[in-house]
Backbone bond lengths (Angstrom), bond angles and torsions (degrees), N, CA, C in turn:
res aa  C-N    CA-C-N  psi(-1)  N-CA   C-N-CA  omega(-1)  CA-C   N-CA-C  phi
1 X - - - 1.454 - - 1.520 109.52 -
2 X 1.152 120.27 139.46 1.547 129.10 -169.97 1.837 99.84 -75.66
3 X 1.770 111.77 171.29 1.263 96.38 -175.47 1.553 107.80 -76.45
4 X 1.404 118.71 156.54 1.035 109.77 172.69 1.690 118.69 -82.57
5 X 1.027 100.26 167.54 1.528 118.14 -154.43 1.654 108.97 -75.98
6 X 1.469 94.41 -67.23 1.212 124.10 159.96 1.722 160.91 -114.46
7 X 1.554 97.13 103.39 1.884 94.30 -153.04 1.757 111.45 -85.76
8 X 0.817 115.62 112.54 1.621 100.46 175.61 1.606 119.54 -111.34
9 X 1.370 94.38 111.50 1.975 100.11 -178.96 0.866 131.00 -19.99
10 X 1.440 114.34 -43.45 1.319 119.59 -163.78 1.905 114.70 -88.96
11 X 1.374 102.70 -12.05 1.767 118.52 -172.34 1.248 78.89 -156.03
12 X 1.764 123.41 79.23 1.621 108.08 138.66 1.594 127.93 -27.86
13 X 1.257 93.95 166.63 1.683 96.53 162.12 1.736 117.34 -94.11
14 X 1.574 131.18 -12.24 1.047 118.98 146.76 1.340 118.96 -71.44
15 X 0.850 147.97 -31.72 1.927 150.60 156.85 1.734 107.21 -38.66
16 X 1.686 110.46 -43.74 1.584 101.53 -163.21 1.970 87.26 -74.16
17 X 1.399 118.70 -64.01 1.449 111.51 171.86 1.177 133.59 -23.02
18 X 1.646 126.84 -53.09 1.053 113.99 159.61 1.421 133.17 -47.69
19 X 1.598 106.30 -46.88 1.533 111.73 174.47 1.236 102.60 -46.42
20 X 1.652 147.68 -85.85 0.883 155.62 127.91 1.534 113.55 47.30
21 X 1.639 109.29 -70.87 1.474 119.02 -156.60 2.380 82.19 -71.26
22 X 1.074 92.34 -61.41 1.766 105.69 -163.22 1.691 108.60 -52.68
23 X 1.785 131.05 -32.67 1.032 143.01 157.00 1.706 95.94 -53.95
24 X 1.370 124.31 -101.04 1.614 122.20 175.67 1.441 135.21 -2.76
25 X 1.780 91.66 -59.93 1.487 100.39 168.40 2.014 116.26 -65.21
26 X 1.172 104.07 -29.89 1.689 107.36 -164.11 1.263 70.54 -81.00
27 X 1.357 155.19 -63.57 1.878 132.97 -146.21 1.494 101.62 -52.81
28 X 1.249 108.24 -50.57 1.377 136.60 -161.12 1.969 107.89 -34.63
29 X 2.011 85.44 -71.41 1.051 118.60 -175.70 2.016 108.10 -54.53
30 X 1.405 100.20 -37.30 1.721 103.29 -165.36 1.332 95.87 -72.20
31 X 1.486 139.93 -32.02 1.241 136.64 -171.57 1.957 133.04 -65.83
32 X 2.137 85.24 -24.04 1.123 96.07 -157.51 1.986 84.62 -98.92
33 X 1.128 106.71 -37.13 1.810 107.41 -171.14 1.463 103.64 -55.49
34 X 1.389 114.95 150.10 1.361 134.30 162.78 1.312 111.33 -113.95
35 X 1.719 96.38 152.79 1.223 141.47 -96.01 1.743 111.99 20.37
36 X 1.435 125.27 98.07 1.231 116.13 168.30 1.469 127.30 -33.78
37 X 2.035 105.28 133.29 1.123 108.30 -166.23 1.575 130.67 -76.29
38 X 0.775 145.14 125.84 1.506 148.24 168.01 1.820 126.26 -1.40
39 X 1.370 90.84 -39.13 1.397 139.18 -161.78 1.689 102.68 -72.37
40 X 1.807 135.30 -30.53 0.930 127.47 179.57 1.525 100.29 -64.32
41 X 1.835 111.37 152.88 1.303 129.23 171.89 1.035 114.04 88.54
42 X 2.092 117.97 -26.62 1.312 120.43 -161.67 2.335 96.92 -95.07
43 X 1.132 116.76 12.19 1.486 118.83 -156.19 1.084 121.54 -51.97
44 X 2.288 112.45 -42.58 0.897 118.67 148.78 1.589 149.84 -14.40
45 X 1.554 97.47 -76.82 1.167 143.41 159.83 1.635 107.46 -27.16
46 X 1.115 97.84 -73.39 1.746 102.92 -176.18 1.105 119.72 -87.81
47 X 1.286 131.10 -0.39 1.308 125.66 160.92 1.454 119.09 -95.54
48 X 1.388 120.68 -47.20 1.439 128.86 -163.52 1.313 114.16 -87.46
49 X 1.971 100.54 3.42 1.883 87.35 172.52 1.748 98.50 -114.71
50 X 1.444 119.52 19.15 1.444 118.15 179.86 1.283 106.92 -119.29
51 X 1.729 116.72 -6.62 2.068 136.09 -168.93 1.909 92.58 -43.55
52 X 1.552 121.05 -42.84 1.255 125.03 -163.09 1.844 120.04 -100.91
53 X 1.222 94.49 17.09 1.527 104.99 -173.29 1.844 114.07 -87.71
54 X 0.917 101.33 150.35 2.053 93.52 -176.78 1.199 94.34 -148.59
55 X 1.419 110.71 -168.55 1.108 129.88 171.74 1.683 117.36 -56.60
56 X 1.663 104.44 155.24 1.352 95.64 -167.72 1.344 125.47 68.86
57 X 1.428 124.73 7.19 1.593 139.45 171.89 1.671 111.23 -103.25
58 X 1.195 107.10 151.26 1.694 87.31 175.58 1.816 85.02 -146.01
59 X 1.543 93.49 152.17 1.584 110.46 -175.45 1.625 90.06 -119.83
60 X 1.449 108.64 158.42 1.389 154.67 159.13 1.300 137.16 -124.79
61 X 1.275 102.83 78.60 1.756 116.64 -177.69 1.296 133.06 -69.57
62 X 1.077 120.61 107.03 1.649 125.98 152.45 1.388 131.11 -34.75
63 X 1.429 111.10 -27.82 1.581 102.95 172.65 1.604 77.39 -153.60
64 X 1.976 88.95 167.08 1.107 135.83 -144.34 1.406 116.70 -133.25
65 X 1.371 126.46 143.35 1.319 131.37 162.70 1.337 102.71 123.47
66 X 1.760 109.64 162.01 1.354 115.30 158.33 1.643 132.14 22.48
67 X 1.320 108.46 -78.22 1.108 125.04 -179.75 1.417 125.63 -74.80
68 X 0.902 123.19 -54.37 1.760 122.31 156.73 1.244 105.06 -40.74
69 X 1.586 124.49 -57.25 1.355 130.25 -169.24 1.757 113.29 -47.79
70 X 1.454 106.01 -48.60 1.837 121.79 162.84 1.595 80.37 -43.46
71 X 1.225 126.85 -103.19 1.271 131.17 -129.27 1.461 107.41 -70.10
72 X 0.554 150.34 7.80 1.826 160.77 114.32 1.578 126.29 -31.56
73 X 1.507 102.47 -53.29 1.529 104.60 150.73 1.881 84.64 149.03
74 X 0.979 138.71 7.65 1.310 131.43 168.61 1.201 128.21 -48.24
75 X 1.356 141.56 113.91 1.369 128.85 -135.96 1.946 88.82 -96.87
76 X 1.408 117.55 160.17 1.763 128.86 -165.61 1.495 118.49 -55.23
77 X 1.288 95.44 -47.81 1.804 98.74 166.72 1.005 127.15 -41.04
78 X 1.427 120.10 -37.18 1.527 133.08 -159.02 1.581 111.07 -104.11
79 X 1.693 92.85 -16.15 1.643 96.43 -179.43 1.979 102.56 -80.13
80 X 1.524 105.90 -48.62 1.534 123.13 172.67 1.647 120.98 -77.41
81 X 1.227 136.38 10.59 0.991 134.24 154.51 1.813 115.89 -129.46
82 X 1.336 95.95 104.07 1.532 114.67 169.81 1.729 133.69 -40.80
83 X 1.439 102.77 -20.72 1.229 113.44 166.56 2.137 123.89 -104.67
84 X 1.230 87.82 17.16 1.525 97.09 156.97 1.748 113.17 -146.31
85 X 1.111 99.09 53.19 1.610 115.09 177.94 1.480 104.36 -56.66
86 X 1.575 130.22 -62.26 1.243 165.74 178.74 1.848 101.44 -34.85
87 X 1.912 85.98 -40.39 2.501 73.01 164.01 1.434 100.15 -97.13
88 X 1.308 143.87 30.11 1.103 134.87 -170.02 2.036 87.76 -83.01
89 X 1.657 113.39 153.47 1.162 125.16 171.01 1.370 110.75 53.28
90 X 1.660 134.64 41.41 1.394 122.75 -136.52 2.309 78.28 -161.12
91 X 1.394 101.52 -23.19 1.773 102.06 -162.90 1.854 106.51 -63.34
92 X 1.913 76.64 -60.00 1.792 81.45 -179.42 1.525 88.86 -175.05
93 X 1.944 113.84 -172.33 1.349 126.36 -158.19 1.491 99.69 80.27
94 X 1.332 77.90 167.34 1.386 118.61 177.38 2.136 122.22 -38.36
95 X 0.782 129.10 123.64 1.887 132.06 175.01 1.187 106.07 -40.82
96 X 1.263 107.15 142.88 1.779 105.79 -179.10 1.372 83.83 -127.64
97 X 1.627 125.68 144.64 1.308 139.81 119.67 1.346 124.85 -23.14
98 X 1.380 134.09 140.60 1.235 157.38 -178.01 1.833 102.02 -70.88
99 X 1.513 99.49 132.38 1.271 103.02 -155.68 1.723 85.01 -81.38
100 X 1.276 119.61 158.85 1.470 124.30 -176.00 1.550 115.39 -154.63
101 X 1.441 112.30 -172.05 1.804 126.20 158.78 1.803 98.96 -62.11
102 X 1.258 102.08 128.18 1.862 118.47 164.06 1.875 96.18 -18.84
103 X 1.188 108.25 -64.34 1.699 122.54 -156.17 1.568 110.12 -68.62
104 X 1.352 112.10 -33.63 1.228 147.38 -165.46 1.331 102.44 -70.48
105 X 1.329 90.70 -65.30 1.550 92.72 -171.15 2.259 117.31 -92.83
106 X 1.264 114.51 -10.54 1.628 92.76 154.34 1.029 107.97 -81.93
107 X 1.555 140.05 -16.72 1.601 107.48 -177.18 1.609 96.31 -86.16
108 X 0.881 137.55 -24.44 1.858 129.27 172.44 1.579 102.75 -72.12
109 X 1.689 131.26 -19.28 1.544 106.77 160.59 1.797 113.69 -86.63
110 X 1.388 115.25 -20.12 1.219 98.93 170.71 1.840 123.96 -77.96
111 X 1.366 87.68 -21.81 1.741 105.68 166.63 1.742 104.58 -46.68
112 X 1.026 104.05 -54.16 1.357 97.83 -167.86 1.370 102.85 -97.31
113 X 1.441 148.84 -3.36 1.272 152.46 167.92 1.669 93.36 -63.34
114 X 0.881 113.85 -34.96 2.071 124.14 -171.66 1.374 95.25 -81.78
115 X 1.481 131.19 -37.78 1.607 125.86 176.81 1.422 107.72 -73.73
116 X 1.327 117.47 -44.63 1.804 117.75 -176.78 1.488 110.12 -55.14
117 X 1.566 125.58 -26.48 1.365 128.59 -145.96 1.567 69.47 -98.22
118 X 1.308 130.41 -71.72 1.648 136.79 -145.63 1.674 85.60 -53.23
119 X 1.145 115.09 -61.74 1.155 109.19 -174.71 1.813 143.02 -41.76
120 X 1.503 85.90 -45.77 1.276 119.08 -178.20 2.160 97.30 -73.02
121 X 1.342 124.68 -35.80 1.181 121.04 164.29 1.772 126.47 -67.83
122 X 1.375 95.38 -41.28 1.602 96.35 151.18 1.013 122.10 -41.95
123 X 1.238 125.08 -87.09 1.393 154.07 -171.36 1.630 109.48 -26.08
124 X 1.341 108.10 -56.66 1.588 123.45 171.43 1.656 114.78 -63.16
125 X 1.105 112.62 -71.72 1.524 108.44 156.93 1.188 130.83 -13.10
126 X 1.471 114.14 -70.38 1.488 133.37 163.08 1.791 115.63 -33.98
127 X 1.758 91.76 -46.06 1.667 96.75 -167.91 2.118 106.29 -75.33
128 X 1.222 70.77 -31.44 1.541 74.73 172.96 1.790 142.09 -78.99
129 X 1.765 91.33 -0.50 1.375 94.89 -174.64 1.698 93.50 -103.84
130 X 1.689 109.89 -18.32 1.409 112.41 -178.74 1.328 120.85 -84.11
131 X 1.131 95.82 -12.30 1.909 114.63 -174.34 1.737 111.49 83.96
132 X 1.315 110.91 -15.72 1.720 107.37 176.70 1.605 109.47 -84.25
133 X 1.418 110.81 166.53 0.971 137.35 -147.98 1.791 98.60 -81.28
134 X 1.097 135.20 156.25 1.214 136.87 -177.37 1.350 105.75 -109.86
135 X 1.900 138.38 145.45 0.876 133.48 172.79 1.606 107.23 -68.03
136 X 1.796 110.92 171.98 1.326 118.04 -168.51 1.630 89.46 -73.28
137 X 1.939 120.76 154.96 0.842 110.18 -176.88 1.717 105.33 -93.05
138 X 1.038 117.38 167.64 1.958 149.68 -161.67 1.742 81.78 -70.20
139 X 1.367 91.57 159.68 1.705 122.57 170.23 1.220 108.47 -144.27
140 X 1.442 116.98 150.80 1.816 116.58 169.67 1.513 103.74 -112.76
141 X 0.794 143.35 103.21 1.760 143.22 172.06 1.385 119.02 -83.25
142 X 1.328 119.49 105.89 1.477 123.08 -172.04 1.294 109.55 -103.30
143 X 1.512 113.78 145.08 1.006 102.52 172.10 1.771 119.81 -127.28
144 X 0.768 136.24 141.03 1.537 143.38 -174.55 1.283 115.08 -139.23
145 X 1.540 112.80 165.91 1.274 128.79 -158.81 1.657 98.40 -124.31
146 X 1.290 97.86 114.31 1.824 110.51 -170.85 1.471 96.99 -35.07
147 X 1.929 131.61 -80.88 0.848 146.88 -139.34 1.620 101.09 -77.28
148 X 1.381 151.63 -5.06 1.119 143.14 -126.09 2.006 84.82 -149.70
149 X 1.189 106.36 -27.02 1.704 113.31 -167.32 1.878 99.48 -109.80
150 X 1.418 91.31 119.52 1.740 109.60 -174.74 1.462 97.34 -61.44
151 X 1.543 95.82 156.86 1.913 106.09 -171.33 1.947 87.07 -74.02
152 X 1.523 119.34 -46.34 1.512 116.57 -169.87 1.941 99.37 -39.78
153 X 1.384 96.01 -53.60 1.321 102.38 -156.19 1.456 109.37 -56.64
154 X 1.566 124.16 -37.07 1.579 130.97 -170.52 1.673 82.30 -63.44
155 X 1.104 112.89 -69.62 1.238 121.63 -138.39 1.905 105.34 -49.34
156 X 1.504 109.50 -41.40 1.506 127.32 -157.47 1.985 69.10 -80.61
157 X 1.266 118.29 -83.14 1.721 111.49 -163.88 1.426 106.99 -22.50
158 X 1.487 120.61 -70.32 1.321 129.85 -172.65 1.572 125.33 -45.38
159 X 1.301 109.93 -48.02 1.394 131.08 -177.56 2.026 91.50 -66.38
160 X 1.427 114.50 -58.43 1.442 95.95 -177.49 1.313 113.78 -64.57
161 X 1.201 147.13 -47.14 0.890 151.05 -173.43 1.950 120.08 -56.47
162 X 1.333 92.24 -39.43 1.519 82.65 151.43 1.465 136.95 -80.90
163 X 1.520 110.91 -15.74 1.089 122.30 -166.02 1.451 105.88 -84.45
164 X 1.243 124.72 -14.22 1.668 131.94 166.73 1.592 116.69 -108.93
165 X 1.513 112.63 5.42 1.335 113.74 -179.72 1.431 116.03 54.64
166 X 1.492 128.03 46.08 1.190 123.17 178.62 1.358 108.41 -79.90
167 X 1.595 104.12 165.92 1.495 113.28 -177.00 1.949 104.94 -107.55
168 X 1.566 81.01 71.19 1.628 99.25 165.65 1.555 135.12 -105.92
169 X 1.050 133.01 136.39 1.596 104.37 169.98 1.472 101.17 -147.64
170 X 1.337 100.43 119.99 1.472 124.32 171.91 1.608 122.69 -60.10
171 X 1.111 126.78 134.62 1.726 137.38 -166.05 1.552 89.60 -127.98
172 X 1.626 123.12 118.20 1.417 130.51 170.38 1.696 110.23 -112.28
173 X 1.248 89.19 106.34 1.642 97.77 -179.65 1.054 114.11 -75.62
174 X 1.520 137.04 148.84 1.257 147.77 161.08 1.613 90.59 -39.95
175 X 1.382 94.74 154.60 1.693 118.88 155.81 1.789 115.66 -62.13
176 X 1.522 111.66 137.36 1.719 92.04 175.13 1.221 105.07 -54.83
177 X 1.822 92.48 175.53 1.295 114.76 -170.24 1.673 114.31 -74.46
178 X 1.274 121.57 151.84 1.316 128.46 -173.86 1.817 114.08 87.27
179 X 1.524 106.84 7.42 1.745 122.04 -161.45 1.716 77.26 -106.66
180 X 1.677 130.82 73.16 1.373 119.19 172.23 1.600 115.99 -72.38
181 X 1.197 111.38 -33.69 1.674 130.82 178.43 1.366 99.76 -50.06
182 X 1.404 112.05 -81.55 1.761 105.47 -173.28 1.557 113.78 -50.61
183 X 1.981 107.71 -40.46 1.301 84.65 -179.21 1.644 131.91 -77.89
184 X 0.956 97.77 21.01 1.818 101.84 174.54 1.576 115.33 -95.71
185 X 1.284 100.36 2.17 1.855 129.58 -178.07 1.597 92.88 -71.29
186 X 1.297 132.11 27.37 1.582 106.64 -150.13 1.588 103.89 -73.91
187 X 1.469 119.56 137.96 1.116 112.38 161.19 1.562 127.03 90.82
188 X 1.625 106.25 13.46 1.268 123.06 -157.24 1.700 84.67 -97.13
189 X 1.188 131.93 -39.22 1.673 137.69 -172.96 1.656 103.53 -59.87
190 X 1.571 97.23 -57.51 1.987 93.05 -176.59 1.704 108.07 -61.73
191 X 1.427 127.09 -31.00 1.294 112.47 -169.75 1.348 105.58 -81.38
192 X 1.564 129.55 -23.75 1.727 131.39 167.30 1.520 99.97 -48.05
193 X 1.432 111.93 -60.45 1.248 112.43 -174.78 1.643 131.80 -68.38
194 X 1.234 105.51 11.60 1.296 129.63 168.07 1.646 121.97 -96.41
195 X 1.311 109.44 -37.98 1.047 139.60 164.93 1.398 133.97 -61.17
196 X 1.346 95.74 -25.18 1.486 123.31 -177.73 1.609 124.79 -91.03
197 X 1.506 90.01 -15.20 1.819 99.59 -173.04 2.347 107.85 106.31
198 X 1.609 86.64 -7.59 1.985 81.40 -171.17 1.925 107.43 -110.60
199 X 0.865 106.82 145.51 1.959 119.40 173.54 1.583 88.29 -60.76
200 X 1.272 93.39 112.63 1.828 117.95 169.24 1.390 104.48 -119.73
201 X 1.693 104.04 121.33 1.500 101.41 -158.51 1.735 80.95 -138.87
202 X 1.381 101.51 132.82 2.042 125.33 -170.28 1.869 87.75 -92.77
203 X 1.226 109.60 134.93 1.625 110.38 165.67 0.996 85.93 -134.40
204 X 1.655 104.83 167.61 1.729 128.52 158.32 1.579 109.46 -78.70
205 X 1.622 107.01 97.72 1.878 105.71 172.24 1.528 90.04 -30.57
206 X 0.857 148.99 -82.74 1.327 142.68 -126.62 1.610 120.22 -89.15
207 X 1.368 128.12 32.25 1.302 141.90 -150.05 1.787 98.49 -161.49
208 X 1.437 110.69 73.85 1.123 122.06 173.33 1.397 145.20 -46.41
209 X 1.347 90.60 -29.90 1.117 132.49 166.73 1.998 127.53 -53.77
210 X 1.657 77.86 -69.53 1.505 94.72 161.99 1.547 124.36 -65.09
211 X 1.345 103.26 -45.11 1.872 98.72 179.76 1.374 117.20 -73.98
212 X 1.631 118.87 -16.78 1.658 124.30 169.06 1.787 91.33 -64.07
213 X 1.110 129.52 -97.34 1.536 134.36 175.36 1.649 115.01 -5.38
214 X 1.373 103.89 -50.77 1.618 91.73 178.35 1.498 116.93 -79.50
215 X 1.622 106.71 -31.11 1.731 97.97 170.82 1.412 93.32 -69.91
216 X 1.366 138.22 -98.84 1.143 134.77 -174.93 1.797 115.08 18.49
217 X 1.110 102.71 -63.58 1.678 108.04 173.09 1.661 109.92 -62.95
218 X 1.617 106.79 -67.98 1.083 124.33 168.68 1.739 110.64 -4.91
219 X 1.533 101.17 -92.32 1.461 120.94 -172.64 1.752 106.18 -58.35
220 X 0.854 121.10 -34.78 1.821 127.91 173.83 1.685 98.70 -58.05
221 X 1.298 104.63 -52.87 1.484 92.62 -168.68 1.949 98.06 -79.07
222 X 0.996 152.57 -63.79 1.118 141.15 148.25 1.076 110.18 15.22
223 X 1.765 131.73 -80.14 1.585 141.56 -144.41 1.551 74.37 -76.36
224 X 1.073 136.85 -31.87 1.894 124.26 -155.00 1.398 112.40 -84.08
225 X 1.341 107.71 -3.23 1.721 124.58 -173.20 1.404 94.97 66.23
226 X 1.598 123.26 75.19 1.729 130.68 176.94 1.494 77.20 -120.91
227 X 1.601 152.75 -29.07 1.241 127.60 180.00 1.750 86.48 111.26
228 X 1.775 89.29 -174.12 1.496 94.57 -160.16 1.963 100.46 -88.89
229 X 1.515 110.76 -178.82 1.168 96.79 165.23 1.624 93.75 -157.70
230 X 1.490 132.87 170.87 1.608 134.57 -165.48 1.981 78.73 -135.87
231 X 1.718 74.37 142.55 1.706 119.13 176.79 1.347 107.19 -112.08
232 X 1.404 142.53 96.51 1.043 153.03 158.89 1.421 127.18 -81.77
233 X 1.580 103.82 88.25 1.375 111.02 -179.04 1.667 119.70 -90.26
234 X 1.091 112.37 101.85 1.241 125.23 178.41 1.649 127.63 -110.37
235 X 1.276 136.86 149.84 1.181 126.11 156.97 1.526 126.48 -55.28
236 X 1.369 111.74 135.58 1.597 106.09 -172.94 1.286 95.89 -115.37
237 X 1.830 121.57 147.39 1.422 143.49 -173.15 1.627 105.74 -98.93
238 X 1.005 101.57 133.43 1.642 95.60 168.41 1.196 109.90 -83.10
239 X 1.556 125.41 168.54 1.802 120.67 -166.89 1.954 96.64 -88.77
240 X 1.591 90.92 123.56 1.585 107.26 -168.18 1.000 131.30 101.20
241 X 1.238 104.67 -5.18 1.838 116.77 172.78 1.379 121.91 -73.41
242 X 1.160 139.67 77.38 1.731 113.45 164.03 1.193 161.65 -39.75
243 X 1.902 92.57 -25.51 1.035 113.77 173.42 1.485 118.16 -108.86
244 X 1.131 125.29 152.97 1.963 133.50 -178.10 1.662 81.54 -78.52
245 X 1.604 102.99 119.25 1.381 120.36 153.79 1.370 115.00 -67.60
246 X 1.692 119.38 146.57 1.296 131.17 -176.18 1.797 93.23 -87.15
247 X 1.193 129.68 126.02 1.367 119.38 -172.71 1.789 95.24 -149.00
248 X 1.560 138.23 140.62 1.137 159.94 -123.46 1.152 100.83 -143.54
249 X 1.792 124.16 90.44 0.994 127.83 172.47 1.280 127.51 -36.29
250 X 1.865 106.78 -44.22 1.544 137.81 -146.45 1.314 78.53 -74.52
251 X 1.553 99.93 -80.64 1.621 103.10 177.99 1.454 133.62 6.42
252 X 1.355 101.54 -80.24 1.183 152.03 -176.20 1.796 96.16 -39.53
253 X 0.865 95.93 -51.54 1.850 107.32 -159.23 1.734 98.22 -95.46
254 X 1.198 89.09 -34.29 1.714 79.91 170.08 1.563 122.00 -63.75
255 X 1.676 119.12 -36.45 1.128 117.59 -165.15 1.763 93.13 -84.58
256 X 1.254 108.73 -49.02 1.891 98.90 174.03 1.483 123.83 -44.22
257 X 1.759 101.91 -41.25 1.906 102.96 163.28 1.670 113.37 -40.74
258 X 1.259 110.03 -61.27 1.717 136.46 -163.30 1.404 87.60 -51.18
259 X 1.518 120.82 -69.04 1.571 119.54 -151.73 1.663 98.09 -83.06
260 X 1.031 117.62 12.87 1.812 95.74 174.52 1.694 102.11 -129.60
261 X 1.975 114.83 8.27 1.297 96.25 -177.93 1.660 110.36 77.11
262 X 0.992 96.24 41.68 2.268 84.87 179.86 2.050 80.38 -129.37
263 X 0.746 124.32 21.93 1.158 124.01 -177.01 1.458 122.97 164.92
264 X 1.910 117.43 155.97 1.505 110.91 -179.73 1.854 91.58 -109.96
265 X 1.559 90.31 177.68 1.539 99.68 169.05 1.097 117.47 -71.56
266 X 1.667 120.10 -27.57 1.681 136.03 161.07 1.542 98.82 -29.03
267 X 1.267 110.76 -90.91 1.711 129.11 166.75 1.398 104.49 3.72
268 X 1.474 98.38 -92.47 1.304 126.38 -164.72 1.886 111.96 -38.38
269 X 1.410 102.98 -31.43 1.578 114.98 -163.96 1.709 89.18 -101.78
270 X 1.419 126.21 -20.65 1.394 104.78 -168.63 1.500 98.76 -97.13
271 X 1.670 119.43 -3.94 1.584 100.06 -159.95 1.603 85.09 -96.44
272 X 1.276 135.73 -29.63 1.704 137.99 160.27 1.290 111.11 -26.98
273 X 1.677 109.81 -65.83 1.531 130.91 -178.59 1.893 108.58 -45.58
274 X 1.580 111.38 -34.39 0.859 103.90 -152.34 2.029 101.61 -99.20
275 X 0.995 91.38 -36.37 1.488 105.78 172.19 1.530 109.63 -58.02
276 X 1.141 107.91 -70.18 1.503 105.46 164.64 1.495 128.03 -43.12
277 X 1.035 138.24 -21.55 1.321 153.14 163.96 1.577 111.87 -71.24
278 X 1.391 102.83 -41.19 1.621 98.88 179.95 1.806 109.54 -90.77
279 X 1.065 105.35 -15.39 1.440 100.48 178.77 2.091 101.57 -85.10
280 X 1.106 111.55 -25.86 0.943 114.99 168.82 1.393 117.56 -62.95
281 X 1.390 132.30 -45.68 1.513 140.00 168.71 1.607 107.01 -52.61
282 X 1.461 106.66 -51.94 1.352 99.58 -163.35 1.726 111.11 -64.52
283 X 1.743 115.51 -37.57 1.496 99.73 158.41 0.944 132.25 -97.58
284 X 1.044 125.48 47.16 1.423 139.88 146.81 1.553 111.28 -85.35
285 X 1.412 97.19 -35.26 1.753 98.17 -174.75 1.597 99.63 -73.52
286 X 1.364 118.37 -29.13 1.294 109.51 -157.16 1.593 109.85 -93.11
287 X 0.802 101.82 22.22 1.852 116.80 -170.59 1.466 98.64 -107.35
């Protein structure tokens, strides 16, 4: 790959690739699974608000299957063969929360958003009476589905969650696809969360770019004990539009790769070539 053109600190150009490789691969992956996954359109979304997550982080997912399971850290075999489901989310990445009831499960991620903080105050304390350095502190990243999560419920989650300064930050997914009613709701989640005492910030789901940058901040201010904050990924209208444009995250990020030098079209066509090749091996094995 030639040098790149343009590096920016804050979103290297190995950071935009990765996003890139894990968006690509999840299209990839949703096309080939049966019953198709939930998960197309949303690629953005689920990759570029978890790009900054590590160890000692724990996620809480809204949707399920296969494909999330890849992007969690489940290694391919396990995503494409049905009879080792059981190592699925089990290879590597980041801790996931126990899949549950909607209600069930934010008060068990803020449950444990209240253990990361206790912890994370230990932990520092400790480092400080020893003189060594303390690890970075934990995040809980939830994720929910705007249309599916009651306004009582944002509001009571949000409101506690600021009210103890946890190091949470909420990700509000569009409604699935064909949900046009809720999605014309745009933007009703960030102003609750404004309302609530937390930074409610509206992105374009489909602007990868942008929703890496706002978690990016997001989770930084979190690890710093700034409290929680909500990611509202929504479709955005241009002025005069009526209708929600169909618009291509992948796309999207490919041509921003191209024009800033973080990548060639070589790249772009060999990491396809290459993914496809391995998903191809793996059913082959499974046959």
């Amino acid at each position: 790959m030639a040098e790149a053109a343009y590096e920016n600190p804050l979103i290297p150009n190995a950071r935009l690739r990765q996003i890139y490789q894990a968006m690509m691969r999840a299209r990839a992956l949703a096309r080939i699974i049966k019953p198709a996954p939930t998960t197309l359109g949303l690629e953005a979304c689920l990759v570029s608000t978890a790009a900054d997550l590590g160890p000692g982080d724990l996620v809480s997912d809204a949707l399920t299957g296969g494909v999330v399971d890849f992007l969690r850290g489940a290694n391919l075999s396990s995503v494409l063969r049905p009879n080792m489901i059981s190592r699925r989310g089990t290879d590597r990445g980041v801790a996931r929360l126990p899949a549950a009831p909607l209600e069930q499960r934010i008060w068990a991620a803020l449950g444990a958003a209240a253990a990361v903080k206790a912890e994370t105050a230990r932990a520092r304390a400790e480092a400080q009476t020893s003189g060594k350095t303390a690890q970075p502190a934990g995040v809980v990243l939830v994720y929910a589905q705007s249309g599916e999560m009651r306004t009582a419920l944002w509001r009571t989650a949000l409101t506690f969650a600021a009210k103890h300064e946890l190091p949470v930050v909420f990700a509000a997914l569009p409604p699935s696809q064909g949900k046009t009613a809720q999605r014309a709701r745009m933007g009703v989640v960030s102003a609750l969360a404004l309302g609530s005492g937390v930074p409610g910030i509206a992105v374009d789901m489909d602007d990868a770019v942008a929703i890496y940058r706002v978690a990016q901040e997001s989770i930084g201010r979190a690890r710093a004990g700034g409290g929680p904050a909500l990611i509202d990924c929504i479709p955005f209208l241009i002025a005069g539009q009526k209708r929600i444009p169909h618009a291509d995250a992948i796309a999207g990020l490919e041509r921003y790769m191209l024009h800033r030098g973080a990548c060639t079209q070589a790249w772009l066509d060999r990491e396809a070539k290459s993914f496809a090749s391995r998903v191809a091996k793996e059913k082959t094995a499974s046959k």
